[in-house]
C-alpha positions in Angstrom: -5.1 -0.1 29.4 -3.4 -2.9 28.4 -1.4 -3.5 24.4 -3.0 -7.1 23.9 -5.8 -5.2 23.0 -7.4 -7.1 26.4 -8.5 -4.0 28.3 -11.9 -3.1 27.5 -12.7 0.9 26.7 -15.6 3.5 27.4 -18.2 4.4 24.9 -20.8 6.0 26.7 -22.6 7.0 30.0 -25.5 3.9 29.6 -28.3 7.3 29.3 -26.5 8.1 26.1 -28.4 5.0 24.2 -32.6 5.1 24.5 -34.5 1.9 24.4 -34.5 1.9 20.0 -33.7 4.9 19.6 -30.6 7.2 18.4 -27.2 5.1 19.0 -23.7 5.7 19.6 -20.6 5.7 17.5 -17.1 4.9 18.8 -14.0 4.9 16.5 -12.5 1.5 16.2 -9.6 -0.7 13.9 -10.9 -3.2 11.7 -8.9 -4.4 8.1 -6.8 -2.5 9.4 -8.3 1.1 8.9 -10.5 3.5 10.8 -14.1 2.6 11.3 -16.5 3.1 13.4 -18.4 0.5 15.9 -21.7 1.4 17.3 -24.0 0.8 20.4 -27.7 0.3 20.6 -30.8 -0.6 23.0 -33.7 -3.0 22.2 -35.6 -4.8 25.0 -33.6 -3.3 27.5 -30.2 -4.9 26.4 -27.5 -3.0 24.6 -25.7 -4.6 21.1 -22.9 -3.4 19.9 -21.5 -3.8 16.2 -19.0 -3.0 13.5 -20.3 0.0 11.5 -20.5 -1.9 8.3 -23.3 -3.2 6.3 -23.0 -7.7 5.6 -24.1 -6.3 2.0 -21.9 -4.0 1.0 -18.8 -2.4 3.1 -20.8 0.9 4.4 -21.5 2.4 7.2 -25.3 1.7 8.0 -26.7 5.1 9.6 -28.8 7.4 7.0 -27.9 10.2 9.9 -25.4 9.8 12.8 -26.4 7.4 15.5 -29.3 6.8 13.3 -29.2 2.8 12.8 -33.2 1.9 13.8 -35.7 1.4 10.7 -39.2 3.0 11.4 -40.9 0.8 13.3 -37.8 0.3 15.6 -38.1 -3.4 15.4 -34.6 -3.9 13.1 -31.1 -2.4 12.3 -31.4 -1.1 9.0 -28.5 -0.4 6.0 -29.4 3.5 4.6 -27.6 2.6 1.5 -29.9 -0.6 0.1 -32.3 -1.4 2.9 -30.7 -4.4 4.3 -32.3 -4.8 7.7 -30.8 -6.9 10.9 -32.4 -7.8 14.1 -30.7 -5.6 16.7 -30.3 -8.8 19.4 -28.1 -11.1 17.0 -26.7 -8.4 13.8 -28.4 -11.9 11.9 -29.9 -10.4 8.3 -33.5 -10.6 8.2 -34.2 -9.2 5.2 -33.5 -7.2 2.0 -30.0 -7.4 -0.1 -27.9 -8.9 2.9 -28.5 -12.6 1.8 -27.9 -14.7 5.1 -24.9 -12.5 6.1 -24.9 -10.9 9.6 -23.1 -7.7 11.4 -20.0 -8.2 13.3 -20.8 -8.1 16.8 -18.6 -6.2 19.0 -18.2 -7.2 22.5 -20.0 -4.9 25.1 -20.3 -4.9 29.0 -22.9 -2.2 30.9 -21.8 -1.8 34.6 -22.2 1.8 36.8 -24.5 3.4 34.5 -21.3 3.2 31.9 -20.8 1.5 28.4 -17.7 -0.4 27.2 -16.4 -2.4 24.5 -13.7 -5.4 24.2 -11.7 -4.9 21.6 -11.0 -8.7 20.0 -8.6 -10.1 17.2 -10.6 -8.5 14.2 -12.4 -5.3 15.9 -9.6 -3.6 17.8 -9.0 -0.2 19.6 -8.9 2.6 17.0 -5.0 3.5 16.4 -4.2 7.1 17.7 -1.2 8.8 15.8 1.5 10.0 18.2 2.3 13.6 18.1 5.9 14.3 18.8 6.5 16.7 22.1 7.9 20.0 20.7 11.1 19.5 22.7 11.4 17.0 20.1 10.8 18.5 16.6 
């Protein structure tokens, strides 16, 4: 892995995310702070996003890796019902007013799932842990 935040990172086995169905969190950076990214399939294709509602700054599942409204045609907020189309993160309805999620960059290849981190959606920061020959 690369620092410039270049080399892209593994999310999932690609059987891990069902055509509209349950999808999968990864930990990310973005403002700066912990959040979470997700991956999803509709129409065969996977989408990935920032965890984080064009509405307001929430995480969209009602239950983990639960991001699919009823009828599995949108992406929808638990909080206030926004709802996205899953191909574009565009809003296409409800309290979201034009805005759209942040898409994160994905590639499937090998049955695997990764992400490329970019200027605003970056790898999660891991705290380093001294050695205890150090303390």
């Amino acid at each position: 892995m690369s620092s410039g935040g270049v080399a892209e990172l593994f999310i999932c086995e690609a059987d891990a995310v069902p055509e509209s169905g349950r999808g999968v969190r990864f930990a990310v950076t973005a403002f700066g702070e912990a959040a979470t990214g997700f991956v999803v399939r509709h129409h065969g294709k996977v989408y990935g996003y920032l965890n984080r509602c064009a509405h307001v700054p929430i995480e969209l599942d009602w239950a983990e890796g639960e991001f699919f409204e009823s009828s599995k045609t949108y992406l929808m907020c638990s909080t206030h019902g926004a709802i996205y189309l899953p191909e574009n993160g565009q809003c296409a309805g409800g309290p979201c007013k034009g805005g759209r999620l942040r898409p994160i960059a994905l590639r499937e290849e090998n049955d695997k799932i990764y992400w490329q981190p970019d200027d605003f959606v970056r790898a999660p920061q891991i705290p380093i842990k001294p050695h205890h020959d150090e303390l």
